[in-house]
Each structure stands twice: as structure tokens, then as C-alpha cells.
C-alpha positions as CSV (number, residue, x, y, z in Angstrom):
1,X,4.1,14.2,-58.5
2,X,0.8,13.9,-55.7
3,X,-1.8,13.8,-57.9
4,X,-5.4,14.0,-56.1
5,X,-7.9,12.3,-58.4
6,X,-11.6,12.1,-57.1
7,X,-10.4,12.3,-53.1
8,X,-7.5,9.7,-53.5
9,X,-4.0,10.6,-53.8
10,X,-1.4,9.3,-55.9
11,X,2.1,9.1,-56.1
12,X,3.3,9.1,-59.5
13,X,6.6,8.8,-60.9
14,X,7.2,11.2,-63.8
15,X,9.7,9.1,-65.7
16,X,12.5,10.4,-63.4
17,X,16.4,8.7,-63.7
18,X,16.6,7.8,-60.1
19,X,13.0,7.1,-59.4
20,X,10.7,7.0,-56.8
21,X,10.5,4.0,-53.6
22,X,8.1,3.4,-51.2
23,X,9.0,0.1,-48.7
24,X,12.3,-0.2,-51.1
25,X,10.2,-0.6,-54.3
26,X,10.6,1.5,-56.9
27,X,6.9,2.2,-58.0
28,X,5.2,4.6,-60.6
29,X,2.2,5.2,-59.8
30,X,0.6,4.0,-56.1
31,X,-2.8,5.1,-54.2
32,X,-1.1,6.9,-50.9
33,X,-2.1,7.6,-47.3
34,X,-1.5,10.7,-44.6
35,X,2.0,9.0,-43.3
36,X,3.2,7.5,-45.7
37,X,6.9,8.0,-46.2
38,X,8.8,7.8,-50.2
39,X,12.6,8.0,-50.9
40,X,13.6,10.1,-54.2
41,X,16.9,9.9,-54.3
42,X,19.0,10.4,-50.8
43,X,15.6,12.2,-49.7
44,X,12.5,10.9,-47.3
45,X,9.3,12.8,-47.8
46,X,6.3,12.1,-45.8
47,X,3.2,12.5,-47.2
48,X,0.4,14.6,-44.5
49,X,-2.6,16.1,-45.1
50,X,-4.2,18.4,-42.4
């Protein structure tokens, strides 16, 4: 999940089997940035905003 609390974004695991990584470190919850880039399972998302 991106969560947007007070004008930060999050990215936050949701208790999901294969988890979330950023950097090759599974995290569950982490304050995010336009560019960053997250593996969930054999995908890459990168986070934007516009």
C-alpha cells in the first residue's frame, strides 16, 4: 500500500507472503520519495508523483 500521511508517503507492507524490498531489504513500512523503485515479487514499481 502508498499511504500519504500529512504530505509524506509511505510504503507499507500489508502482511503479504512474499513481501515488499526496497535496495534488497525487505521492509514494512518506509517514508518514500518520487523515484524510488520497490520489488514485490518478480515485479519493479517506481514510485512518481506529478
Amino acid at each position: 500500500m502508498v499511504e500519504c500521511l500529512n504530505g509524506q508517503y509511505f510504503m507499507v507492507d500489508m502482511g503479504s507472503t512474499n513481501g515488499v524490498e526496497y535496495n534488497g531489504q525487505r521492509l514494512q513500512r518506509k517514508p518514500i520519495v518520487s523515484g524510488d523503485v520497490f520489488s514485490i515479487c518478480d515485479h519493479e514499481f517506481r514510485f512518481v508523483v506529478e
